[in-house]
N, C-alpha and C positions, 0 to 999 in steps of 0.2 A: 747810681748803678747803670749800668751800660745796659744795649738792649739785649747782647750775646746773653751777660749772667742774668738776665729777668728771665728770656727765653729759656733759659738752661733753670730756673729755679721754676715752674712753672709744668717745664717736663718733667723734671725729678716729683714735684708734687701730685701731676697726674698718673704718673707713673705708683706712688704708693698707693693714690686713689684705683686705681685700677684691680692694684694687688687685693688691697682690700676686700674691694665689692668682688674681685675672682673667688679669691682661697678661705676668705672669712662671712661674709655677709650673704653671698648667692648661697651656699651649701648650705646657711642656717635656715632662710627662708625657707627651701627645698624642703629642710627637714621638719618643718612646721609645718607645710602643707602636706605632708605624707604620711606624717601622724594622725594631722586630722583626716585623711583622706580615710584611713585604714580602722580609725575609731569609728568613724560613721558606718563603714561596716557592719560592726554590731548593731547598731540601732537599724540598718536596713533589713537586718538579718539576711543576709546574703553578699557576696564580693562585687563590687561596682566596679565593671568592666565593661563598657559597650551598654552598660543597662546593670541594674541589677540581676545577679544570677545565684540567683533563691539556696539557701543552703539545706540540707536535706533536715526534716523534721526530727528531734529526738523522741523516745521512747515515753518520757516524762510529759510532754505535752502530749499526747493522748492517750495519759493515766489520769483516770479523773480520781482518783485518791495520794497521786502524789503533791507533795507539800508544794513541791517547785516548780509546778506544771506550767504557771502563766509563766514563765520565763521562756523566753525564745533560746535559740541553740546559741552556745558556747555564755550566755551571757547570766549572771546570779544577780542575786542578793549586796553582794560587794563589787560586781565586775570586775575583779582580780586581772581579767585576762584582756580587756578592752584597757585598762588603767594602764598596765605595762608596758603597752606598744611607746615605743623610745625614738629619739633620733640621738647621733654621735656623730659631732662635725669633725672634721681631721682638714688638710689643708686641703681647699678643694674639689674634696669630695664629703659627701654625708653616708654613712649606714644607719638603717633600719634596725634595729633589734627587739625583742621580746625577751626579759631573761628568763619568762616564765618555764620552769619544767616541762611541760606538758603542751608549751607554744606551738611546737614544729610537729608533734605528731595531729593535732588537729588542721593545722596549714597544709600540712602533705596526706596528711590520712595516713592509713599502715593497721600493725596490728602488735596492741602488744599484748606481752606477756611476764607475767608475777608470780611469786610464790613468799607471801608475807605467813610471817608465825602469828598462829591465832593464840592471842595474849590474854590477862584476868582483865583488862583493861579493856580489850578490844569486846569481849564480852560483855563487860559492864554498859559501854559504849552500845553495844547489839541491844540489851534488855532493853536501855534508855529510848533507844529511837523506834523500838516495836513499842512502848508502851504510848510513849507522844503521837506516835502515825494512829494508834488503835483510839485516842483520845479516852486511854485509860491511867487514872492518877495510879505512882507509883507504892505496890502494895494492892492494888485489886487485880482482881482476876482477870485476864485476858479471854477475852470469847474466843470461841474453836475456828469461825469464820472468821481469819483477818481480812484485811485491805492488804492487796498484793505485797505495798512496800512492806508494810509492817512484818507480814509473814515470812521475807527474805529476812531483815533481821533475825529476825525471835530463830527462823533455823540456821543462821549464823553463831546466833547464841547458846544454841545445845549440839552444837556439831561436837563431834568426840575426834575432828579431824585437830592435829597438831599445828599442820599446814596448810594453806588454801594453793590451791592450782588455778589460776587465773588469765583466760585468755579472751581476750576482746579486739574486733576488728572496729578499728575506726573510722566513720567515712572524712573524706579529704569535705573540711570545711574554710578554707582559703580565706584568708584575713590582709595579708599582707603577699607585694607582688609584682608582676607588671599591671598595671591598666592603662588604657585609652584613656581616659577622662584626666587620670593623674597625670598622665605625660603631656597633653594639653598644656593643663596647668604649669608644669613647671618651664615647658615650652616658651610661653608665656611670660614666665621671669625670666626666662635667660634672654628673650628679647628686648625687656623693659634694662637687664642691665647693659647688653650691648649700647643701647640709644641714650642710655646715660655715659657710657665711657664713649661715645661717637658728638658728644653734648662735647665734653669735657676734652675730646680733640679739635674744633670745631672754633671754639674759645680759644686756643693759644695763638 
């Protein structure tokens, strides 16, 4: 083989190497550290930007009769909302996504509002959870003084309303976004793959 067609096979290979590490392998990276960036989130309880920047306290954490109380904001029992956060490579770029319902008004904050029909179900639902909150087995009598949660249900449960009228302001608890620290990071790999494809020029 002549040294024209080595030269020229050699290009052509770092040239696909290139394309590679561009459109396929830098966005995947990106979008692994972004995920993880945005999961640690919740465990910081707050959005890491410059520092952590604390998300504002819920209502549940200082009720000391609510079940869920030790849970920090946005975060449960299952972490539904922490688990979701996603990356989706496309060629040369990565997005972010949350499919979750409820993702983007807690990220942006706002205010919504509902008008669900109160069901035999939903009732049933209501007895259930005043009778667990009130740590009464089901079939004994409910004391007159509940425990706050409890006593939302139980007048959930005898409301004679058809419809509930529902409006609630949500404060902005920010999960996913710009930050400093993320852009570092990925700062960081786009550096590591320039000096790889600057390797791989370097070599021929």
């Amino acid at each position: 083989m002549s040294n024209s067609n080595e030269l020229e096979r050699k290009i052509a290979h770092l040239k696909k190497g290139i394309e590679r590490e561009v459109y396929d392998k830098l966005p995947r990276k990106v979008g692994v550290a972004a995920v993880r960036h945005f999961k640690q989130n919740f465990r910081e309880g707050g959005f890491v930007d410059g520092g952590v920047r604390p998300w504002k306290r819920t209502r549940r954490q200082d009720d000391p009769t609510h079940p869920d109380r030790k849970f920090t904001p946005l975060t449960s029992h299952n972490d539904n909302l922490m688990r979701s956060v996603q990356y989706e490579p496309g060629r040369g770029e990565v997005t972010i996504t949350n499919p979750v319902e409820y993702a983007a008004i807690h990220n942006e904050g706002g205010t919504v509002e509902t008008s669900p029909t109160v069901t035999e179900k939903m009732r049933k639902m209501a007895w259930w959870k005043a009778y667990s909150l009130a740590g009464v087995r089901r079939g004994g009598k409910l004391p007159k003084e509940l425990p706050k949660e409890a006593a939302k249900w139980r007048a959930l449960a005898l409301t004679k309303k058809s419809k509930l009228r529902i409006r609630a302001n949500i404060p902005k608890r920010q999960f996913i976004g710009e930050s400093q620290e993320l852009s570092q990071e990925i700062n960081k790999m786009i550096m590591e793959s320039i000096n790889k494809i600057k390797d791989g020029i370097d070599n021929l």
